[in-house]
C-alpha positions as CSV (number, residue, x, y, z in Angstrom):
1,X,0.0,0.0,0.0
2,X,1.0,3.1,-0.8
3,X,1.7,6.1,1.6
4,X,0.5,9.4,0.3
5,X,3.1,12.2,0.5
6,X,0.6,14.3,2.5
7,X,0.5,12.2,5.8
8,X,4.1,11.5,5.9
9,X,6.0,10.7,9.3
10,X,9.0,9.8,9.1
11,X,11.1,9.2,12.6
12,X,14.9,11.1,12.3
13,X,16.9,7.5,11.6
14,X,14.0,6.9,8.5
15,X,14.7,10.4,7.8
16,X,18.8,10.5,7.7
17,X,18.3,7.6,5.4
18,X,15.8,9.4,3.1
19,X,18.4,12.1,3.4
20,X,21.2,9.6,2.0
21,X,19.0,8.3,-1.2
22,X,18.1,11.8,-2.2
23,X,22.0,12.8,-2.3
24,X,22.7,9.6,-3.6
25,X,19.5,8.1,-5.5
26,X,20.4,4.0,-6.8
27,X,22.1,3.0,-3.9
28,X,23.0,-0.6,-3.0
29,X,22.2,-1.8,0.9
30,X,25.7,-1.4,1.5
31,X,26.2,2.0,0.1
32,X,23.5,2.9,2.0
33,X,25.2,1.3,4.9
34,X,28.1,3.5,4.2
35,X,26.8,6.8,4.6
36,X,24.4,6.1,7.0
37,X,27.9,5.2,9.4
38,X,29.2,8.4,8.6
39,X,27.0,10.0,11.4
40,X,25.5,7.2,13.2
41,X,26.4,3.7,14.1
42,X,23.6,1.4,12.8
43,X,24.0,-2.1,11.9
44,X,23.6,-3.2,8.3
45,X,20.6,-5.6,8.9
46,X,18.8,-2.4,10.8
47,X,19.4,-0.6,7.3
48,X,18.0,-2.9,5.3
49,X,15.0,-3.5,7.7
50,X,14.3,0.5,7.8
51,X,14.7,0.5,3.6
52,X,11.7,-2.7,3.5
53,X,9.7,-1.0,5.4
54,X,10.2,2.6,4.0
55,X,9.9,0.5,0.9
56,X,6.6,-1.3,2.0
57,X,5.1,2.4,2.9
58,X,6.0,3.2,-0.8
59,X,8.2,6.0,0.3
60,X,11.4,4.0,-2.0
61,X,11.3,1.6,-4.8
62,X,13.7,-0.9,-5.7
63,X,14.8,-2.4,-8.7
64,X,17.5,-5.3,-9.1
65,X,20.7,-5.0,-10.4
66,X,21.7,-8.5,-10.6
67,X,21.2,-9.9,-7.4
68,X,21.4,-6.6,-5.5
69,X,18.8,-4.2,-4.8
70,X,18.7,-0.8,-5.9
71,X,17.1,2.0,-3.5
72,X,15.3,5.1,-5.0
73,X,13.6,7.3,-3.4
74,X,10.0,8.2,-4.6
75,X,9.1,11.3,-3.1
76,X,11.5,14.4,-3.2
77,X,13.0,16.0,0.2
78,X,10.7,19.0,-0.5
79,X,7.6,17.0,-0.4
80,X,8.0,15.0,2.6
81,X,9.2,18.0,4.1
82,X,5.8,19.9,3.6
83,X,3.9,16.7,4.7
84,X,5.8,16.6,7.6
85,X,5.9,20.1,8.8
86,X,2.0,19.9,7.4
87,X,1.6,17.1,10.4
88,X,3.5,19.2,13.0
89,X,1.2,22.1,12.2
90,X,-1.9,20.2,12.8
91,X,-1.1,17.7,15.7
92,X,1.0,20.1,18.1
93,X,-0.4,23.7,16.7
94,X,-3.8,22.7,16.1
95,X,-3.6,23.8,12.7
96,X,-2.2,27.6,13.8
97,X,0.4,28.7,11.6
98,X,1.0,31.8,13.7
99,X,1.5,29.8,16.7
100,X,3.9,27.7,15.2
101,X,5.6,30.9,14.0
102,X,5.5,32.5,17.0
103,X,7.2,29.7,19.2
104,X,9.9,29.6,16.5
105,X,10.7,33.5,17.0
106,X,10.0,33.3,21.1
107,X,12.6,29.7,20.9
108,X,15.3,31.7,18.9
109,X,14.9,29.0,16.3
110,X,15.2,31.7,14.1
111,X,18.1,33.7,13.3
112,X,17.8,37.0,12.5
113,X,19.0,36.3,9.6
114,X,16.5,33.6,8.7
115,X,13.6,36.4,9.7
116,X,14.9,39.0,7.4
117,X,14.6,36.8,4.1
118,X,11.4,35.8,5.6
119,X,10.2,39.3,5.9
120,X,11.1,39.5,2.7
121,X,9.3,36.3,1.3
122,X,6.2,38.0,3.0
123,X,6.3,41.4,1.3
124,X,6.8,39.4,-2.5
125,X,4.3,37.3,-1.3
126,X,1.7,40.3,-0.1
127,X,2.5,42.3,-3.4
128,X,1.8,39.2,-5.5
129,X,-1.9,38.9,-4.2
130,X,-1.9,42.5,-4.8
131,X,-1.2,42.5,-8.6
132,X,-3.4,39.2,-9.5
133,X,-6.5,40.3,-6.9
C-alpha cells in the first residue's frame, strides 16, 4: 500500500536515510550502509529492515541489479518535508500557523537572519496577491 506524501512521518533514523538516497538516489544496501555510518552507528541488517519497510510504505522503490537491490527514493525531500511540517502544524499547533511561527521567533529557532529573508518572502508574497486580486 501506498503512503500518500501528504500524511508523511517519518522518525529522524528513516529520515537520515531518506536524506542519504536523495543525495545519492540508486544505492546498494551497502552503500547505503556506508553513509548512514558516517553520522550514526547502525547495523547493516537495521538498514535494510528501515529500507523494507520505507519501501513497503511506498516511500522507496527498488529495482535489481543482478542480485542486489537498488534503492530510490520516490518522493522528493521537499515534499515530505511539507507533509511533515504539514503534520507538525496540525497535531501540536492545532492547525495555527502563527503559533507555530510565534514559538519559533519566542525559541530563537530563528536567526535573525533567517527572519529578514522571511520578511522579505512576506512582502513578494503580499504584493503578489496584490497584482493578480
Amino acid at each position: 500500500m501506498e503512503e500518500d506524501s501528504k500524511n508523511v512521518s517519518l522518525s529522524e533514523p528513516q529520515l537520515a536515510l531518506m536524506r542519504v538516497l536523495w543525495s545519492k538516489p540508486n544505492s546498494s544496501v551497502s552503500e547505503v550502509v556506508d553513509a548512514m555510518r558516517q553520522t550514526r552507528p547502525l547495523a547493516h541488517t537495521t538498514i535494510a529492515t528501515m529500507l523494507s519497510r520505507l519501501e513497503k510504505r511506498g516511500l522507496v522503490t527498488t529495482i535489481k541489479e543482478g542480485r542486489q537491490l537498488i534503492y530510490r527514493a520516490t518522493y522528493s525531500e521537499a515534499e515530505i518535508q511539507k507533509s511533515m511540517v504539514s503534520e507538525l502544524l496540525s497535531s501540536v499547533f492545532m492547525g495555527n500557523a502563527r503559533a507555530l511561527l510565534s514559538h519559533l521567533v519566542s525559541e530563537e529557532e530563528i536567526k535573525e537572519e533567517d527572519l529578514e529573508q522571511i520578511r522579505q518572502r512576506l512582502l513578494a508574497h503580499s504584493s503578489k496577491g496584490k497584482t493578480h486580486g
